[in-house]
C-alpha positions as CSV (number, residue, x, y, z in Angstrom):
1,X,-13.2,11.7,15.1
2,X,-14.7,13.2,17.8
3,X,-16.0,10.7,20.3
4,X,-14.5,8.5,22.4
5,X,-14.8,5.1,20.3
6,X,-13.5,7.1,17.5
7,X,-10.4,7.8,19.1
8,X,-10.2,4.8,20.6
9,X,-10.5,3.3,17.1
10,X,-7.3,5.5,16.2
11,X,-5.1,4.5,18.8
12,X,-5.9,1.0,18.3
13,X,-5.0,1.4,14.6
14,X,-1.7,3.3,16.1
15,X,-0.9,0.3,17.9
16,X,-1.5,-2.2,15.1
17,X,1.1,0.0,13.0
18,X,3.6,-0.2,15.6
19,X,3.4,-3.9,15.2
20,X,5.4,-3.3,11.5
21,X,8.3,-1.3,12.8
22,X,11.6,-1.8,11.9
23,X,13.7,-1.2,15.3
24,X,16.4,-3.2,15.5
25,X,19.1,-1.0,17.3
26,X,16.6,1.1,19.8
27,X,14.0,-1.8,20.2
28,X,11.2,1.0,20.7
29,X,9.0,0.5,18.1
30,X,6.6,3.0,17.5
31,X,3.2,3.4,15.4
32,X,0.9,6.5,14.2
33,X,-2.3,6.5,12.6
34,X,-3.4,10.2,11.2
35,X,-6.6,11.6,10.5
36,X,-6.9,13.6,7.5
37,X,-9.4,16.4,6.8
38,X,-11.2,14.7,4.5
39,X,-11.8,12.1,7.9
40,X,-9.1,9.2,5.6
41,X,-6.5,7.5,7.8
42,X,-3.0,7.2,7.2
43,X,-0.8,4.9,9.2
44,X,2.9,4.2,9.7
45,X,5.5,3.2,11.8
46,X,8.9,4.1,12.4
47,X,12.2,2.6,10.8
48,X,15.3,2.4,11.8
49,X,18.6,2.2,9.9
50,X,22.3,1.4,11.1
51,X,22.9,5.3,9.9
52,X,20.8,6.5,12.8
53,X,20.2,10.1,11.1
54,X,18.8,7.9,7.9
55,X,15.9,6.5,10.5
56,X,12.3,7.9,10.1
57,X,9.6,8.1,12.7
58,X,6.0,6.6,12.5
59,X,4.6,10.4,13.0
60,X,6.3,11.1,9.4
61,X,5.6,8.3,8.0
62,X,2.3,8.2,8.4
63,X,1.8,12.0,7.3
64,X,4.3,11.2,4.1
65,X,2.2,8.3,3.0
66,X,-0.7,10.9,2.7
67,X,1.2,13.7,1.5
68,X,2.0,11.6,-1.0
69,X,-1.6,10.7,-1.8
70,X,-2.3,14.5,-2.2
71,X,-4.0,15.6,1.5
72,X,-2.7,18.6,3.4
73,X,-4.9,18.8,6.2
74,X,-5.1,17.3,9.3
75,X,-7.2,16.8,12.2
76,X,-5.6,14.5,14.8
77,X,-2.7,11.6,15.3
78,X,-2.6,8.6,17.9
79,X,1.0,8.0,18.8
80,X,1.9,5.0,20.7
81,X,5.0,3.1,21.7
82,X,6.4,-0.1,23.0
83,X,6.9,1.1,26.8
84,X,4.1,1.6,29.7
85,X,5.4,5.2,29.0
86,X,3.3,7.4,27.2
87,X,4.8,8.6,24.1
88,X,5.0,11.8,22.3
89,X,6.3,13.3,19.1
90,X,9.8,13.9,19.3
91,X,11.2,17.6,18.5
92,X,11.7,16.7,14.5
93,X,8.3,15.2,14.0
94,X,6.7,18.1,15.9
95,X,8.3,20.9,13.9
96,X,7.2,18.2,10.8
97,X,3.6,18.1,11.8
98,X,3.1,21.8,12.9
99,X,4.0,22.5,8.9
100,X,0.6,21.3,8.4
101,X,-1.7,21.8,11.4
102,X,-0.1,23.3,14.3
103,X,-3.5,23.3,16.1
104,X,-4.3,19.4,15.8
105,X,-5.0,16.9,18.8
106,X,-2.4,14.6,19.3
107,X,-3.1,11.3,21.6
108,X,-0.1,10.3,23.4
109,X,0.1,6.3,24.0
110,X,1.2,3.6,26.0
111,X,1.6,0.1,25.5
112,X,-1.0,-0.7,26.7
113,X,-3.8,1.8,24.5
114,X,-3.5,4.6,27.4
115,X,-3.7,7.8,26.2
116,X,-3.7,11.4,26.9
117,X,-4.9,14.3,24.3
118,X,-2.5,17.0,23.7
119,X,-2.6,19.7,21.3
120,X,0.3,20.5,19.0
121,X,0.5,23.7,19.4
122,X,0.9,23.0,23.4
123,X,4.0,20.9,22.4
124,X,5.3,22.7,20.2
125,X,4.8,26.5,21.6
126,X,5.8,29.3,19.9
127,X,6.7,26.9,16.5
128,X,7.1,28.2,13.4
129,X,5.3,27.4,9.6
130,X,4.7,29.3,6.5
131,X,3.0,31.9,8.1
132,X,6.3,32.8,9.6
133,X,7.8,33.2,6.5
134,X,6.2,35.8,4.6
C-alpha cells in the first residue's frame, strides 16, 4: 500500500463500508478499511445505538473484525464520512488504534474520496501504549 492507486483503492473500499452504517440518530455515517501487516484488509463501519455510549465507530470496527481474526499489526486506515468535510478519528478510536501502531498512516476522507495522509502519532501526540506501562 504504497502508491497512489493503492490507496486510492483503500479509501474507495472506506467509502463502500460507510455505505452499511447504522446511523440513525447522528446521520453521519462513517466507513474504515485497514491494512494489516500481513497487506489483508479489514473493513467496517460505525453503528449507532439509542444508548449513545453503546455506539461503536467504523475505525474499531474494522480493527476488531481483524483482531478477532488473530492480526496485530497494522500499516495504514482510510477513514471517510458522509460530509464534504474531511474526517478524522475521533479521541476514543485514536487512543484505540495507537494500542497497536501508533506510527501508522491514516487517510482522512470526504464524501467525495478526498483525502489527506496523516500519521497517528501526529494526531495523537504524546499517546500512550504498552510501552508506557512497564
Amino acid at each position: 500500500m504504497n502508491d497512489m492507486s493503492d490507496k486510492t483503492a483503500l479509501m474507495a473500499a472506506a467509502q463502500k463500508a460507510r455505505g452499511a452504517a447504522y446511523a440513525p440518530y447522528s446521520g453521519f455515517s462513517v466507513g474504515a478499511a485497514v491494512v494489516c501487516g500481513d497487506g489483508s484488509v479489514y473493513t467496517g463501519c460505525n453503528i449507532e445505538n439509542a444508548s449513545y455510549p453503546c455506539g461503536i465507530c467504523a475505525e474499531r470496527t474494522a480493527v476488531a473484525k481483524a483482531v478477532s481474526e488473530g492480526k496485530r499489526e497494522f500499516r495504514m486506515i482510510a477513514v471517510t464520512g458522509s460530509s464534504a468535510e474531511k474526517c478524522t478519528p475521533c479521541g476514543i478510536c485514536r487512543q484505540f488504534l495507537y494500542e497497536f501502531s501508533p506510527d501508522m498512516s491514516v487517510l482522512c476522507g470526504n464524501d467525495a474520496g478526498e483525502y489527506d495522509e496523516i500519521k497517528l502519532s501526529e494526531l495523537l501526540p504524546c499517546g500512550f501504549g504498552a510501552s508506557s506501562m512497564e
